[in-house]
C-alpha positions as CSV (number, residue, x, y, z in Angstrom):
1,X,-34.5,13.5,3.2
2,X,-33.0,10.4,1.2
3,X,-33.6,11.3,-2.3
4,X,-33.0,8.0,-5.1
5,X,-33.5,10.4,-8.0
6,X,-29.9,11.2,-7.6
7,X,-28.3,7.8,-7.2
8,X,-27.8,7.4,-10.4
9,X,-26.0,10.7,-11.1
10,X,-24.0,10.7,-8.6
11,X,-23.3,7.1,-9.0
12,X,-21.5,8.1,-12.5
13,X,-19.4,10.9,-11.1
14,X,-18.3,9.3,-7.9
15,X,-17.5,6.4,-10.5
16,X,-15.2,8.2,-12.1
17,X,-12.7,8.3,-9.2
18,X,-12.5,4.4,-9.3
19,X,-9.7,3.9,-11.4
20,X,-7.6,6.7,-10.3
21,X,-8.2,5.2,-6.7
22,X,-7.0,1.2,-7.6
23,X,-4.3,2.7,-9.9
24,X,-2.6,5.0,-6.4
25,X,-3.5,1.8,-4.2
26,X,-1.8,-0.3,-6.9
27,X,1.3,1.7,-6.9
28,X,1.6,2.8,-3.3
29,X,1.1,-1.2,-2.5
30,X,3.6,-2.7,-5.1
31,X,6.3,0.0,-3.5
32,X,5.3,-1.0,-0.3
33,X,5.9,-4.0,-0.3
34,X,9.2,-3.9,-2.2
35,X,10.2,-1.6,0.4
36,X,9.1,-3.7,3.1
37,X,9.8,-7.0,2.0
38,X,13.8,-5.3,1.4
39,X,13.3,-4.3,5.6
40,X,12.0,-7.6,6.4
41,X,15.0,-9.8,4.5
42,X,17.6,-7.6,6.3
43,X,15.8,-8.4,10.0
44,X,15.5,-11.9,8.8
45,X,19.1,-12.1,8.7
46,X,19.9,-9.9,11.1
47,X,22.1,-8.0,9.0
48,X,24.5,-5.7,11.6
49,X,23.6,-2.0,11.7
50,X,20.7,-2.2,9.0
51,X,18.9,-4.1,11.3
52,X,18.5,-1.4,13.7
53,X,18.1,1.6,11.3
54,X,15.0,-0.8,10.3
55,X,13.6,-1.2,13.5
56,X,13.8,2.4,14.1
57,X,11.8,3.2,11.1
58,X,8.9,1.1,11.8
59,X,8.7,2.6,14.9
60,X,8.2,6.2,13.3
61,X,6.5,5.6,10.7
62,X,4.0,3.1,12.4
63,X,3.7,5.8,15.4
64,X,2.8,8.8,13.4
65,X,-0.3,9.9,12.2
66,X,-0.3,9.0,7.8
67,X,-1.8,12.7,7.1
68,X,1.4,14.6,9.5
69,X,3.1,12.0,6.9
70,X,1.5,13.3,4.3
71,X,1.8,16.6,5.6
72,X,5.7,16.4,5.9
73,X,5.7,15.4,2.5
74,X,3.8,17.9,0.7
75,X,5.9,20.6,2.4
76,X,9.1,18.5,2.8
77,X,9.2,16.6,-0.6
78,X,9.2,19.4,-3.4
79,X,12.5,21.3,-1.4
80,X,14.1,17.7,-1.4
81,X,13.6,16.9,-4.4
82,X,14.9,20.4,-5.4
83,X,17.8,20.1,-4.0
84,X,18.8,16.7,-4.8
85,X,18.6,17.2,-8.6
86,X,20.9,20.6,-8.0
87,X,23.3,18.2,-6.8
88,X,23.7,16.4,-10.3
89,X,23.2,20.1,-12.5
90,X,19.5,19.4,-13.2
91,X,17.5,22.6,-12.7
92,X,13.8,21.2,-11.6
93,X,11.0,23.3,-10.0
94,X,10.3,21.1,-7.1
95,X,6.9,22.5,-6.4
96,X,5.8,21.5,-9.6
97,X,6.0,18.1,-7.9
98,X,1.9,16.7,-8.2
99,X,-0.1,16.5,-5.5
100,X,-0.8,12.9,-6.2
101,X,3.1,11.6,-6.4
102,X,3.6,13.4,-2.9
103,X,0.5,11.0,-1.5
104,X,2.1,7.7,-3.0
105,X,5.4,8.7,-1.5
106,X,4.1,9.6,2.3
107,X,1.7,6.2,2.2
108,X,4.5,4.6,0.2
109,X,6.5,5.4,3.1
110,X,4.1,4.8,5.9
111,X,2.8,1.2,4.9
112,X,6.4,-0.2,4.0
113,X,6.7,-0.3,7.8
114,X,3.4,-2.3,8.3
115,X,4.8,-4.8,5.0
116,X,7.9,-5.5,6.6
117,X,5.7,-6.6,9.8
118,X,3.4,-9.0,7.4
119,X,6.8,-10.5,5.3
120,X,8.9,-11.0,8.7
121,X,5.8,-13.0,10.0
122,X,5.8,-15.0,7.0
123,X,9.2,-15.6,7.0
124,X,9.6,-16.8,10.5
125,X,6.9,-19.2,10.0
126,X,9.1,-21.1,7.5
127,X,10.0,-24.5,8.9
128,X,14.1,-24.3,8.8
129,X,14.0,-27.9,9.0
130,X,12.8,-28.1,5.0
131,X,15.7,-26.0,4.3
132,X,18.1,-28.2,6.0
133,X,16.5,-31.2,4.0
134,X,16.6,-29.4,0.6
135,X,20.1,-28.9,1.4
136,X,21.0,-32.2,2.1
137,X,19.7,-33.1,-1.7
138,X,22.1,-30.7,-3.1
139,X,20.0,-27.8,-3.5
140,X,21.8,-24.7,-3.2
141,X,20.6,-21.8,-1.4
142,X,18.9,-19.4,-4.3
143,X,17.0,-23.1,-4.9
144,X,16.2,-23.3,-1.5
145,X,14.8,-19.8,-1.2
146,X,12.9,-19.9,-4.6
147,X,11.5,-23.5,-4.8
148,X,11.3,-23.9,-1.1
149,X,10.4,-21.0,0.8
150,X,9.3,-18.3,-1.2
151,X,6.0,-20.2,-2.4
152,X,5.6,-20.9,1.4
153,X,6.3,-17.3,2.6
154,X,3.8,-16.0,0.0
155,X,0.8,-18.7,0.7
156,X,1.4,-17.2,4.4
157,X,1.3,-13.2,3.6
158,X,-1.3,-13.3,0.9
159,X,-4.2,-12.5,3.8
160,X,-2.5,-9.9,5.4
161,X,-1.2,-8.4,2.3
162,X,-5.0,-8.3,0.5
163,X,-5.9,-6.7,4.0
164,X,-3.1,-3.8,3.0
165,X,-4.7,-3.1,-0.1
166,X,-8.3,-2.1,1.8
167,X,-5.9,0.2,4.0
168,X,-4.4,1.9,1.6
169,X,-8.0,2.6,-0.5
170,X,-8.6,4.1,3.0
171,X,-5.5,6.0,3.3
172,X,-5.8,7.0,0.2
173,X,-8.6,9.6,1.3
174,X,-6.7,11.5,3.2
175,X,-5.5,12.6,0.5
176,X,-8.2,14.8,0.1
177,X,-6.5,17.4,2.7
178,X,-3.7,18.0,-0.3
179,X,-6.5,18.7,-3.0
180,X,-6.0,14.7,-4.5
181,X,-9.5,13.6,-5.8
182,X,-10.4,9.2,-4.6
183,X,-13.2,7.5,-4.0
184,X,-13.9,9.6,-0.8
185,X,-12.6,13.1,-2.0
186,X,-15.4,12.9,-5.1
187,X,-18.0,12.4,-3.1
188,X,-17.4,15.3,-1.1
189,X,-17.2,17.1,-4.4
190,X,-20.5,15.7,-5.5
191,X,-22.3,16.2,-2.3
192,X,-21.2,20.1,-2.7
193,X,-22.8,20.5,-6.1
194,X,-26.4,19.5,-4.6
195,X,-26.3,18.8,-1.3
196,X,-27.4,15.2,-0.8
197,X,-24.3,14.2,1.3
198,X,-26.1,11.3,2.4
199,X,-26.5,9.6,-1.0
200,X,-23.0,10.3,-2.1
201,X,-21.5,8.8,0.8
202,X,-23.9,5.8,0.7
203,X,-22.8,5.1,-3.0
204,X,-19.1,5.5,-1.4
205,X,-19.7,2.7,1.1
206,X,-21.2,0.6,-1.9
207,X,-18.0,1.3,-3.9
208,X,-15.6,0.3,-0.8
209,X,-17.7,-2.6,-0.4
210,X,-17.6,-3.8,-3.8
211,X,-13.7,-3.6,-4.5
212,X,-12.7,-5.0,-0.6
213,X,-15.0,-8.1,-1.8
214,X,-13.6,-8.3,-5.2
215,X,-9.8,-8.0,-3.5
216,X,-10.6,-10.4,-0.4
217,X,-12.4,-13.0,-3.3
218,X,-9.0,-12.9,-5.8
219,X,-6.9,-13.1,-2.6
220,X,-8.7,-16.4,-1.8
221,X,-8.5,-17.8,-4.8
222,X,-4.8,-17.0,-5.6
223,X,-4.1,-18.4,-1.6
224,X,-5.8,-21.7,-2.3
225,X,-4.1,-21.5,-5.9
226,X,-0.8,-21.0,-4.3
227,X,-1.6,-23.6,-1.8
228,X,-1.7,-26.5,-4.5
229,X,1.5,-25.6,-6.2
230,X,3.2,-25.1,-3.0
């Protein structure tokens, strides 16, 4: 039966997780979208050979699973990273690698390929025909692309982009399968101690709720914001 007696106590420990949660989705989404907004510029202009190395790694990493991602990584990544600092005489335990750097990497790695499909779309819904104008004034082209079109291509990914930051906080609890403690993951943990599963995973919902209205609300602001100074 629902018991409200432990609310509260639960509602303290599962609290705890929170900023450990926004700080992973923080990093794993300003990677992201450097990565992807890198993958998007090199389809936007077609650049020879990258172009199709691109293309082929949205494919993969938008078909496969994120925990085989994660997976890969928490078995591939501490090797790797052995290896590659053997190369330049460093002597570093890989598997001393955290759990938690392994998860940014693999969703790092996984939502790049979703980013580059949100800054592409942005980018191709720039009217050329300001940039031929802006030209015509004298503007060269880093003017063009900084005064002109990046305010524009930003206005048109902010939505999309807030709607990355909700999947990652999701993505984020697989991480519980390589022993890293979110939102989702300390709830678990709390349910085990006295077995009221249902409240712990009510106060989860209430958490996911809370930040996916605070991220959509800033989003709206900083679009309409945006919009003006555009």
């Amino acid at each position: 039966m629902f018991d409200s007696e432990v609310l509260l106590p639960d509602l303290w420990d599962i609290l705890g997780a929170v900023p450990v949660t926004l700080a992973m989705a923080l990093g794993i989404f300003v990677f992201s979208t450097i990565v992807g907004s890198l993958f998007a510029m090199v389809e936007y202009r077609r650049v020879p050979l990258l172009r199709e190395l691109v293309v082929a790694y949205k494919v993969v990493f938008k078909g496969v699973p994120m925990v085989i991602v994660i997976f890969l990584a928490y078995y591939g990544l501490p090797p790797t990273l052995q290896f590659l600092t053997s190369l330049v005489g460093i002597d570093y335990n890989g598997h001393s690698t955290p759990n938690w750097i392994t998860l940014i990497v693999a969703l790092t790695a996984c939502v790049a390929a979703f980013q580059a499909e949100v800054v592409k779309g942005a980018l191709n819904s720039f009217d050329n025909g300001q940039a031929d104008a802006a030209y015509s004034l004298g503007y060269k082209r880093s003017q063009v692309f900084r005064r002109v079109m990046l305010p524009q291509v930003i206005v048109a990914a902010i939505p999309d982009l807030a709607n990355s930051i909700m999947v990652i906080m999701k993505a984020l609890s697989l991480g519980f399968a390589i022993e890293v403690v979110d939102i989702f993951a300390q709830s678990q943990l709390t349910a085990a101690l006295n077995f009221y599963y249902l409240e712990a995973f009510l106060i989860a919902v209430v958490i996911y709720m809370v930040i996916a209205y605070l991220v959509t609300y800033a989003a709206d602001r900083m679009e309409r914001a945006l919009r003006v100074w555009a």
